[in-house]
C-alpha positions in Angstrom: -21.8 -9.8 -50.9 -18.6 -10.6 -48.9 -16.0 -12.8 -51.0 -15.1 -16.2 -48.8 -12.6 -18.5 -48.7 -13.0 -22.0 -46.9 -9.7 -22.4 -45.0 -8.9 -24.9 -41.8 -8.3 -23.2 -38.6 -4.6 -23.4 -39.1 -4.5 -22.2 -42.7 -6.3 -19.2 -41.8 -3.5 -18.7 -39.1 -0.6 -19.1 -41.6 -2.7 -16.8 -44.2 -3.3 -14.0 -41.9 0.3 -13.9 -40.7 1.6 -13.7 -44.0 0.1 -10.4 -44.5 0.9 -8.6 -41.3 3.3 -5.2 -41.5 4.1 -2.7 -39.2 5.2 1.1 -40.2 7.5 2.9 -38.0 8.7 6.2 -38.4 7.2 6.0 -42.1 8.9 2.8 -42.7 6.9 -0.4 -43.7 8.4 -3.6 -43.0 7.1 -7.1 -42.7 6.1 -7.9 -39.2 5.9 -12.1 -39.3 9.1 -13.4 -40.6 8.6 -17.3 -40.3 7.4 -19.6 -37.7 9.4 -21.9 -35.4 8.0 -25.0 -34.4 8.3 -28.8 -33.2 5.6 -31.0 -34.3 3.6 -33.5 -32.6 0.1 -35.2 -33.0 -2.5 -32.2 -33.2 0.3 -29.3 -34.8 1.5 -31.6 -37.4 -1.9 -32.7 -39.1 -3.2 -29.0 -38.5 -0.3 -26.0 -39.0 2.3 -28.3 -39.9 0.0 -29.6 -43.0 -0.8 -25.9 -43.8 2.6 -24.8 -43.9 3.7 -27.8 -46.2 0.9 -27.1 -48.4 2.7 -23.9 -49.5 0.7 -20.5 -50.8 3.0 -18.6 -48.8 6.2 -16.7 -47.6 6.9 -17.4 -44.1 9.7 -19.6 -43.7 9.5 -22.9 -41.5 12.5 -23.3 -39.0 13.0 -26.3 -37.3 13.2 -25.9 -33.4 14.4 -28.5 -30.7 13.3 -27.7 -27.3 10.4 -25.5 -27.7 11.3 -23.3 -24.5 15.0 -23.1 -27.1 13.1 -22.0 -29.6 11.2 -19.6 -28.5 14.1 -17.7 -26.8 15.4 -18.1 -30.5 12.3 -15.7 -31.6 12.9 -13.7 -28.6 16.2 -12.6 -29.2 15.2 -12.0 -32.8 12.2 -9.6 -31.9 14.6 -7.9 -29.5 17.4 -7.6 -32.0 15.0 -5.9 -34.0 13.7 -3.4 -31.4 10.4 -5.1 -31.5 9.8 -4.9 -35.2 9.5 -8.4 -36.3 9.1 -10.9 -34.7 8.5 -15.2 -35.4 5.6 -17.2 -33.9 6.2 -20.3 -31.9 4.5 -23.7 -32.9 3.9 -26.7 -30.3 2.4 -29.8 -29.6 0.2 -30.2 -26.2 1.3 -31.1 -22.8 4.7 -31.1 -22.0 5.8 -29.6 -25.7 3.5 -26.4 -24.7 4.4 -26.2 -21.1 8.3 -25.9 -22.0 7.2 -22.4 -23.5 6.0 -21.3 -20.6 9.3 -20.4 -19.3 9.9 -18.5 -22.3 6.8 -16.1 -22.2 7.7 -15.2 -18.7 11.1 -14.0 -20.2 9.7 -12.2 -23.0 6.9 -10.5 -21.0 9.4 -9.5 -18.3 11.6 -7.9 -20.8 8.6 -6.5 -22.7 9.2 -7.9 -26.3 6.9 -9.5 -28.5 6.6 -12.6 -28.6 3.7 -15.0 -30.3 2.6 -18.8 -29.4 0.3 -21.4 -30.2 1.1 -24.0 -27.7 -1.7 -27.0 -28.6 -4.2 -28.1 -26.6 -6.3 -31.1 -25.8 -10.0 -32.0 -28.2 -12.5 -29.0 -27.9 -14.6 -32.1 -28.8 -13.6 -33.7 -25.6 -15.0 -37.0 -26.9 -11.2 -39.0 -27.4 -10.4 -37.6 -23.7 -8.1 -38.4 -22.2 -5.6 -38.0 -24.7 -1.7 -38.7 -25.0 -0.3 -36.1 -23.1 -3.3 -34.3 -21.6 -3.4 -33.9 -18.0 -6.6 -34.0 -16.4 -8.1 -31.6 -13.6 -10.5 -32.6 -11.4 -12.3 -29.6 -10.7 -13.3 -28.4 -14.2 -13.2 -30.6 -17.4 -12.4 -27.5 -19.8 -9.2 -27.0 -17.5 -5.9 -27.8 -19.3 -2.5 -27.6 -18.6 -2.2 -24.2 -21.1 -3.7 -22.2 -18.9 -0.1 -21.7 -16.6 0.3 -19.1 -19.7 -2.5 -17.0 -18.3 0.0 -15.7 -15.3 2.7 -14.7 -17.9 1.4 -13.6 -21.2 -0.1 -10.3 -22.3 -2.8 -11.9 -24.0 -4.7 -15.5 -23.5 -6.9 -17.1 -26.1 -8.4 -20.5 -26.6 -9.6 -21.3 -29.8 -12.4 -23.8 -29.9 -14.2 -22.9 -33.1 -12.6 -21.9 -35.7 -13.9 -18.7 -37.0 -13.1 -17.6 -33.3 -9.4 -17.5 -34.6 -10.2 -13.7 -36.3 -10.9 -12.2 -33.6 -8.0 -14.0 -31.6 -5.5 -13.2 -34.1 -6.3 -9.0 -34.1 -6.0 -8.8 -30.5 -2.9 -10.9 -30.6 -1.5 -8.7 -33.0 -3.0 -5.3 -31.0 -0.6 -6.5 -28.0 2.1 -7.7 -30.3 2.3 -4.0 -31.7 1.6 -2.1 -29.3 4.9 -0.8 -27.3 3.3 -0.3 -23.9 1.3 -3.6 -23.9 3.8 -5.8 -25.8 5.3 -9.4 -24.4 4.3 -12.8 -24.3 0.6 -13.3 -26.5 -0.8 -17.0 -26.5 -3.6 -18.6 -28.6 -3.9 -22.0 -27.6 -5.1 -24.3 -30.4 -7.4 -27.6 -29.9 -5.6 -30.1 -31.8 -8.9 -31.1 -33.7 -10.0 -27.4 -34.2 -6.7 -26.8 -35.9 -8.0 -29.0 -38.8 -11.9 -27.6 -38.8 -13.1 -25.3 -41.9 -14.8 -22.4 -41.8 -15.7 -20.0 -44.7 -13.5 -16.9 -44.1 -13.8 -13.6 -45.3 -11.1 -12.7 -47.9 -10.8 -9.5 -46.4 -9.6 -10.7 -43.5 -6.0 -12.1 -44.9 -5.6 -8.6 -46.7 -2.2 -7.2 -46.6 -2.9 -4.8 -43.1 -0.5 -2.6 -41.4 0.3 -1.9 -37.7 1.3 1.6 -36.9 3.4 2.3 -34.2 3.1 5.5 -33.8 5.2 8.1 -31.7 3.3 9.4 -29.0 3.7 12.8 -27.9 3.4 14.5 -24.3 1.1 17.6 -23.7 2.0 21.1 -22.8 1.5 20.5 -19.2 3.6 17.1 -19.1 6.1 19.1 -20.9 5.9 22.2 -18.2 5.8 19.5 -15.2 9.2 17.9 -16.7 10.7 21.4 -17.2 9.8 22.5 -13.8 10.9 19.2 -12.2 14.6 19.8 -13.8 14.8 23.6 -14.2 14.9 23.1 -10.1 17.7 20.6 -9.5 21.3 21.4 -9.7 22.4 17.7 -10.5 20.1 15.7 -12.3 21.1 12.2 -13.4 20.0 10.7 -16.1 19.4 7.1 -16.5 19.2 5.4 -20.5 16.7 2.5 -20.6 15.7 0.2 -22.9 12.7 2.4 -24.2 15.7 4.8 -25.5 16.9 1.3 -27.8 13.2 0.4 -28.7 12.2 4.2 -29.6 15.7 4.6 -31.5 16.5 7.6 -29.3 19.9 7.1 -28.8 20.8 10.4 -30.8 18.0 12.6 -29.0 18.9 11.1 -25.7 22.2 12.3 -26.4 21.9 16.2 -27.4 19.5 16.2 -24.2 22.1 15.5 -22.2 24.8 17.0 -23.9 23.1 20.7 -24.0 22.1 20.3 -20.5 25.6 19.0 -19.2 23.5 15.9 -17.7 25.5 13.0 -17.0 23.9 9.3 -17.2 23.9 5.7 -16.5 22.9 2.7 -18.1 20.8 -0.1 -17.3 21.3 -3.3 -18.9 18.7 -3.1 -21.7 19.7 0.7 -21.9 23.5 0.4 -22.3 25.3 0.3 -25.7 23.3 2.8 -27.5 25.0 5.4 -26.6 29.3 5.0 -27.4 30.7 4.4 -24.1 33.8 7.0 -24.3 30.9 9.7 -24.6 32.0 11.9 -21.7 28.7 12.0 -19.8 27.9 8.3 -20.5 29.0 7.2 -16.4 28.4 3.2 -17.8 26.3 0.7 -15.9 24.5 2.0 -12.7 22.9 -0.1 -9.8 23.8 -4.1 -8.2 25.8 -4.7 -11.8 26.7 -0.6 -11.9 29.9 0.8 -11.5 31.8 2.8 -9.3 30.9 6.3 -11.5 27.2 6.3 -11.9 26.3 4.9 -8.6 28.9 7.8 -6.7 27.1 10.2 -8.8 23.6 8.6 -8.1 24.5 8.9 -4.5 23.9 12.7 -4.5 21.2 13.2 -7.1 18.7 15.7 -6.2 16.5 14.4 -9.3 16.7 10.9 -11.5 15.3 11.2 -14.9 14.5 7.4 -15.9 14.1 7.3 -19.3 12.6 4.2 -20.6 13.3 2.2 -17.7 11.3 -0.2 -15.8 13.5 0.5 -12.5 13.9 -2.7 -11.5 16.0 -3.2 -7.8 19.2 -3.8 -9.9 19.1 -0.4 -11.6 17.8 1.3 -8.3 20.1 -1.5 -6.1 16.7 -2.1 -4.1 16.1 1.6 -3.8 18.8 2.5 -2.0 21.1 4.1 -4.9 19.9 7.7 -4.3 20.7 8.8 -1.0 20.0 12.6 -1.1 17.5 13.2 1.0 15.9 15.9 -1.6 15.9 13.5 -4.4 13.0 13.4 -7.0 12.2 11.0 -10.0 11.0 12.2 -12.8 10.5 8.9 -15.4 9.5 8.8 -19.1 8.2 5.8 -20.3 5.2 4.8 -23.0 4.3 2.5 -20.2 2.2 4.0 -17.5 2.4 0.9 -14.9 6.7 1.9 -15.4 6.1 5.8 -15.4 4.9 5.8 -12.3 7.4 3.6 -10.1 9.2 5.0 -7.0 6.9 7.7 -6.4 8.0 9.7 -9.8 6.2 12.9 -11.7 5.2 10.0 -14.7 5.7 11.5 -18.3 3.9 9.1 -20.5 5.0 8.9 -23.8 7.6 7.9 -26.9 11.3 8.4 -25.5 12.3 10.6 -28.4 9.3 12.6 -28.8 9.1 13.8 -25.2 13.0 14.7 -24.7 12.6 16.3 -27.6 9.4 18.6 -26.3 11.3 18.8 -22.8 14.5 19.6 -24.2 12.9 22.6 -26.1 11.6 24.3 -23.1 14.5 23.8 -21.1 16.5 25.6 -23.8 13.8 28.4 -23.7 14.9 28.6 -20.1 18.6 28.6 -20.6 18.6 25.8 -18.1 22.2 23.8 -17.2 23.2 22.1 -14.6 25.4 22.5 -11.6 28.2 20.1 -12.4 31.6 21.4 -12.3 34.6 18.9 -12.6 32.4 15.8 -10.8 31.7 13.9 -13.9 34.7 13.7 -15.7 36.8 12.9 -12.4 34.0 10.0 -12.3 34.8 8.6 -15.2 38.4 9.5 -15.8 38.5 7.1 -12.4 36.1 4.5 -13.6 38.1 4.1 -16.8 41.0 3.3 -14.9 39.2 0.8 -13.1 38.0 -0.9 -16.5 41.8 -1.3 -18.0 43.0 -2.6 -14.8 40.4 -5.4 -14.8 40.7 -6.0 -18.3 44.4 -6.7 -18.1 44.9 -8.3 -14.7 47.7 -10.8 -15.5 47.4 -14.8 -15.9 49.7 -16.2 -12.7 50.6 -19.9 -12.5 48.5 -21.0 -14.7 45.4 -19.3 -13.5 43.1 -17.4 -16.5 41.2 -14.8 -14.8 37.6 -14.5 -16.0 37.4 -10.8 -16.4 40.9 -10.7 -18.7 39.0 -13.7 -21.0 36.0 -10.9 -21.0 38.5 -8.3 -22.0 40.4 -10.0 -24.5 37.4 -11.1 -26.5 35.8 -7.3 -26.1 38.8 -5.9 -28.1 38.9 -8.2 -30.5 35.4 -7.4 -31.3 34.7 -5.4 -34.3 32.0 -2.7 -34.0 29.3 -4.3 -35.8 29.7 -7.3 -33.7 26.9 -8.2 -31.1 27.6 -9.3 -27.1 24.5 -11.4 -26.2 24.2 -12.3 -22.5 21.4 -13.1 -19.4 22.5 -14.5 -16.9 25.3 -15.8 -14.1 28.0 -13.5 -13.1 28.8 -12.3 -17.0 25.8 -10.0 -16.4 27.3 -8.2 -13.8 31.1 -8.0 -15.1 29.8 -6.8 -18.6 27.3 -4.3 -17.4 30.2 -3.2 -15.3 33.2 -3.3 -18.0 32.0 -4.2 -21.3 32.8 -1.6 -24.1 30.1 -2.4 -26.8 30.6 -0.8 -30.2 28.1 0.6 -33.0 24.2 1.2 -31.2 22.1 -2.2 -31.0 25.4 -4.4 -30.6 24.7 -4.9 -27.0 21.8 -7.8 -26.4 21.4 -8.6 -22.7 18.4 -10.3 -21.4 18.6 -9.7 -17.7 14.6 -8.9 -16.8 14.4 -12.2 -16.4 17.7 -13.6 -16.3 17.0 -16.9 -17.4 19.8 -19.3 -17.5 19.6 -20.6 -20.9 18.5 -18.0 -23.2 21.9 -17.1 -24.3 23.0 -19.9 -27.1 18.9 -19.9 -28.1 18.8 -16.4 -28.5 22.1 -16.1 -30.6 20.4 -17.7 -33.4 17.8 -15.6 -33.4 20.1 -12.5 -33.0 22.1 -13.5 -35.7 19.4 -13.9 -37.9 18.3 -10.6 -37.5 22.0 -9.2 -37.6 23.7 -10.3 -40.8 26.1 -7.4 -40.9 28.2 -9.2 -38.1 29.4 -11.8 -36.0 27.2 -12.5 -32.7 29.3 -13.5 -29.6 27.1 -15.2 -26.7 28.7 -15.2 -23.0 27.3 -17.6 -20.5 28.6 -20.1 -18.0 28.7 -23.5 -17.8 25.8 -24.3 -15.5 23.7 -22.0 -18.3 25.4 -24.3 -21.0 24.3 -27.4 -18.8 21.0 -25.8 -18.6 19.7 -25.0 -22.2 21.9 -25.2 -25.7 19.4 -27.0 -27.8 19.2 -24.7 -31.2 23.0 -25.0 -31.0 21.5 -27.7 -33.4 19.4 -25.6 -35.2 22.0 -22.7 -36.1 24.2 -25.6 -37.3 21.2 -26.8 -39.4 20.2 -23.5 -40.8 23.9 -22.5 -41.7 24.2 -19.6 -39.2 27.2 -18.6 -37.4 27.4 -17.6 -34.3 30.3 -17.5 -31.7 29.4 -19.3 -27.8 31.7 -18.1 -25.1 31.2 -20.5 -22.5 33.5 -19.0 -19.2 33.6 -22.6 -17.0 34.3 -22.0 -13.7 32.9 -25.3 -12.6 30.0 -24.0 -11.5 27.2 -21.6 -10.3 29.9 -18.6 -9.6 27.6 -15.8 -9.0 24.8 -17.8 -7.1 27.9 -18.8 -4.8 29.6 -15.4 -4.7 26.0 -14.1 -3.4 25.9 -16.8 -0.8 29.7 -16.6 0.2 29.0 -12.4 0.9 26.0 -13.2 2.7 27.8 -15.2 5.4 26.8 -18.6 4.2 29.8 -21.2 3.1 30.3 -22.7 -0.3 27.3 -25.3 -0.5 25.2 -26.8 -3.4 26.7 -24.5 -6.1 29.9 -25.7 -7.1 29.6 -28.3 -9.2 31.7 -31.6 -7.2 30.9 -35.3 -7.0 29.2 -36.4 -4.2 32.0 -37.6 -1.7 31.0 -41.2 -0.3 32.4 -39.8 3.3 30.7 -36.9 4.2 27.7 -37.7 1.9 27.7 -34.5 0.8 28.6 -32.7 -2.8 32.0 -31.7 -1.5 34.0 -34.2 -3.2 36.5 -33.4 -6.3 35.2 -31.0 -9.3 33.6 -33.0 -12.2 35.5 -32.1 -15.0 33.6 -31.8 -18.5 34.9 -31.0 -21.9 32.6 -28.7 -23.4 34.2 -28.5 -27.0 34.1 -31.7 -27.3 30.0 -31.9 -26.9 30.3 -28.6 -29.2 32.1 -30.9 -31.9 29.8 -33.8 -31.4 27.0 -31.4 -32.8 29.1 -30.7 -35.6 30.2 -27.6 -34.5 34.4 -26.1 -34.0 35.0 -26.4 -31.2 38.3 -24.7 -28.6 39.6 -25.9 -25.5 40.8 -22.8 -23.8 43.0 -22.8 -20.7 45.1 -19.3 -21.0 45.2 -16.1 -22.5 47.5 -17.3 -25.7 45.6 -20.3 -26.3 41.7 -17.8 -26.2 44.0 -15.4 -29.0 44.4 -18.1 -31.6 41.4 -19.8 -30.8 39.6 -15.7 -31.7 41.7 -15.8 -34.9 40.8 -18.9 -36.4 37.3 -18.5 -35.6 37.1 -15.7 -38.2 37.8 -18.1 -41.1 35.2 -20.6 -39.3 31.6 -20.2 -41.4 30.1 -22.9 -38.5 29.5 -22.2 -34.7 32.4 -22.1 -32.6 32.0 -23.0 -29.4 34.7 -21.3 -26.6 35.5 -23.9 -23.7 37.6 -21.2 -21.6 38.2 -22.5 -17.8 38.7 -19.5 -16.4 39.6 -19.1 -12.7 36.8 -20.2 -10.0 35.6 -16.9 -8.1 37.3 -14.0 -11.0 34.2 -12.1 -11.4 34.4 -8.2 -10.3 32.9 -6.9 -7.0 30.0 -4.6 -6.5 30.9 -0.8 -7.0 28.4 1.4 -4.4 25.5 -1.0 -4.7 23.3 -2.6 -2.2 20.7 -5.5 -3.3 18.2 -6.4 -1.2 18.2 -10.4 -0.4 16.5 -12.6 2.5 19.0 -13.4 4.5 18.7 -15.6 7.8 17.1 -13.5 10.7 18.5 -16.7 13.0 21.6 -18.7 12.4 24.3 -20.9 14.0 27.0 -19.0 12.1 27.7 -15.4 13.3 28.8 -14.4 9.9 25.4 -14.9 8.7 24.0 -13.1 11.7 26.0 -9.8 10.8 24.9 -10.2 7.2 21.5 -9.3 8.2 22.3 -6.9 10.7 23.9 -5.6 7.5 20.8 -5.5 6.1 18.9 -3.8 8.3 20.7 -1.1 8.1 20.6 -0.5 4.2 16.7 -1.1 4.5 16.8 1.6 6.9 18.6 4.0 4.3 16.5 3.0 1.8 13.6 4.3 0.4 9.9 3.4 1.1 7.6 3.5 -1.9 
């Protein structure tokens, strides 16, 4: 006869998750290491009261915005290449809706991330409830099910035993590298409190294997014949090389076929950027190396890469009219993208196979002295944007990026999403030791970056954790700011204010349209329009409100002290640098694809999609 234990709903949750592991590479590590949450009516009497009721080892943190907090556990699953990760607790309505925003991010970027958003009586007998919107064309319609279009996995719960099978297929997704992101299992507040009699076996200690998978002998033929044939391959690093921790087999592939390679954003940093194949960023936020290089690829080998149209810039990068893709991924819907020979399976595994039968072939390829005149070039291009002078008063953005890059040690983590940063640290940014470069930029969301810190530097104790971001992401989401100060955790904000949306603008200003809507100016009482004088705002003094240390930064001298003293800080130090309106670096032999006007009063705006036309035309169909 089975053993039971009567549990609530909620108790059952925190029980199970308790026991969850994962085993990588023959290492065993705890997969659930807390749970984030902010209570309201419904979570607080249900998980809230099974949490405080103790029998357990997941630690409660305290979140306060709940889209904050779950880029918090975002940026912690991430920083752990997908290994751990920390469940999301909400309220219903408007508390579970903010999460929305965050699943989208997580499933975009393809890292694990778990939420039980509450929902309104299963009962339906106190509807309507505080908070509940109602739908008029279905009754069991609630406002959780806007997480359908960006989660993995959707579950309701509305009995409580149903919460078994809920939570294996939660965790199927959660584990499972080519199906991971954003898993929801929405929880009626009442069923959160129900009993049912549980099956002890259930909350045993279980364990997730993620397992390596391997390619065949004919993927590994097709691969080999694919690049036996080219004469210059290019090779592009992806964030499948981070999350497979191939960084070192990614390396000796391209090493002992003289193979150079670019990096995407979730790609670059695990591989040392003075490597003399390593070409740096390629695509829209490239530089000038790997995209010259792309240029004349006869075949691209995308390893672990979604190809997104900022690594591809709008499939227009690879302009040899011979070119082929070959792409490696675990994910099939990535492997085949842009028309490629798809290799499905584990990033190390497969350029391991590969690389074996190319060496049985004696295969190398073509490259003379085109790579290291690339970079040798590209280098230069780097120290000259990294030391462009101050003049009258004026503190360029990319020499504030600079500055803080060296002072980095190599332990220290750059954590970034979105704005113009992106682009100038994809571009310049010399990250040290593997893992110490955390950009969210599959879904760019503005906000993410002081959130995700906190997570970051709770999974990265070994050192300190810098965020970059501007001020309108500042404006836009800073909330566990609050919680790293609460918790004791340290972590560095580099706020670059430049009054404004700068790389929203800069994209408008190229595309022929004038300054309007993205500078950040009171609203003059003449015109009527946003064009009057820049409001000013102290952002170290809203960091020191919190309780935080914070820097008003206005040159070069003042950002070097401010670095200093923030090594002897054990708080959050928060960076107010006003850097120099419009400093960001150009585009390096990139194209990206954006509507611009067909019609418009301005001829500037007329070229700019006459422009366009013509790249469309030179770009690729697939």
């Amino acid at each position: 006869m089975t053993n039971r234990i009567r549990l609530t709903m909620a108790q059952a949750i925190v029980k199970f998750l308790d026991n969850q592991y994962v085993e990588f590479d023959g290492k065993e590590e705890k997969f659930v290491d807390g749970i984030i949450g902010i209570f309201g009516h419904g979570c607080v009497v249900g998980v809230g009261q099974a949490l405080e009721q103790g029998g357990h080892n997941l630690r409660f943190y305290q979140g306060h915005n709940e889209q904050g907090m779950a880029h918090v556990a975002i940026g912690f699953a991430k920083q752990h290449n997908r290994r751990k990760i920390i469940p999301c607790v909400s309220s219903i309505g408007p508390g579970a809706m903010n999460m929305v925003t965050a699943c989208g991010t997580a499933t975009a970027n393809r890292i694990p991330l778990l939420v039980f958003p509450g929902d309104t009586f299963a009962t339906r007998q106190p509807d309507p409830v505080l908070q509940q919107a109602e739908f008029y064309n279905g009754y069991g319609y609630t406002v959780n099910e806007a997480f359908k279009g960006v989660c993995r996995y959707w579950d309701k719960i509305e009995r409580p035993e149903q919460i078994m099978t809920a939570l294996i297929h939660a965790m199927r997704v959660l584990t499972d590298p080519a199906d991971t992101g954003a898993v929801c299992v929405c929880m009626p507040q009442d069923v959160e409190g129900e009993a049912y009699d549980y099956p002890e076996f259930f909350f045993q200690k279980r364990v997730w294997h993620m397992d390596r998978r391997g390619i065949n002998a004919d993927q590994v033929k097709r691969a080999a014949d694919l690049i036996s044939a080219s004469k210059k391959p290019l090779l592009i690093c992806g964030g499948g090389v981070r999350y497979s921790e191939a960084w070192d087999t990614f390396k000796k592939f391209a090493e002992d076929f003289n193979i150079p390679f670019g990096e995407t954003q979730a790609g670059k940093g695990v591989i040392d950027w003075k490597h003399p194949l390593n070409l740096g960023g390629v695509g829209v936020t490239g530089g000038k190396a790997a995209n010259v290089i792309a240029k004349d690829a006869d075949l691209v080998i995308a390893v672990g890469s979604r190809l997104t149209d900022f690594t591809t810039s709008s499939k227009w990068a690879f302009q040899n009219p011979d070119v082929k893709m070959l792409n490696i991924n675990v994910t099939s819907f990535d492997a085949v993208k842009m028309d490629g020979e798809a290799i499905i399976g584990d990033a190390k595994v497969s350029l391991e196979a590969i690389g074996e039968e190319l060496q049985k072939r004696g295969y190398k390829s073509a490259y003379t002295d085109e790579i290291a005149a690339a970079k040798k070039e590209w280098d230069a291009i780097v120290d000259e944007w990294y030391s462009k002078p101050e003049s009258e008063g004026v503190f360029p953005q990319t020499l504030a990026l600079g500055t803080i890059n060296n002072f980095m040690g190599p332990d220290d983590v750059a954590v970034g999403s979105s704005g113009s940063l992106p682009g100038d640290m994809q571009r310049l940014f010399r990250p040290g030791n593997p893992c110490t470069y955390h950009m969210e930029y599959g879904f760019s969301c503005m906000g993410y970056e002081v959130c995700a810190a906190v997570g970051v530097k709770m999974a990265w104790p070994q050192g300190e954790v810098y965020t970059f971001l501007g001020d309108g992401s500042f404006i836009m989401l800073h909330s566990e700011l609050y919680t790293a100060i609460q918790e004791g955790i340290k972590i560095n904000i580099m706020v670059f204010d430049n009054s404004g949306w700068g790389c929203i603008e800069n994209l408008q200003n190229n595309q022929g349209t004038k300054t309007f809507g993205t500078v950040f100016r009171y609203r003059n009482p003449e015109t009527g329009f946003l064009d009057g004088p820049i409001v000013p705002m102290d952002i170290a003094k809203i960091a020191e409100g919190y309780g935080a240390k914070g820097y008003s930064i206005h040159n070069l001298a003042e950002l070097k002290a401010a670095l200093e003293d923030s090594k002897k800080e054990n708080r959050v130090c928060v960076f107010d640098m006003k850097v120099e309106h419009g400093s960001m670096t150009p585009g390096y032999e990139n194209w990206w694809r954006v509507g611009v006007a067909e019609v418009a009063k301005d001829q500037k705006v007329v070229d700019c999609w006459k422009d366009m036309q013509k790249h469309i035309a030179e770009a690729r169909d697939y």
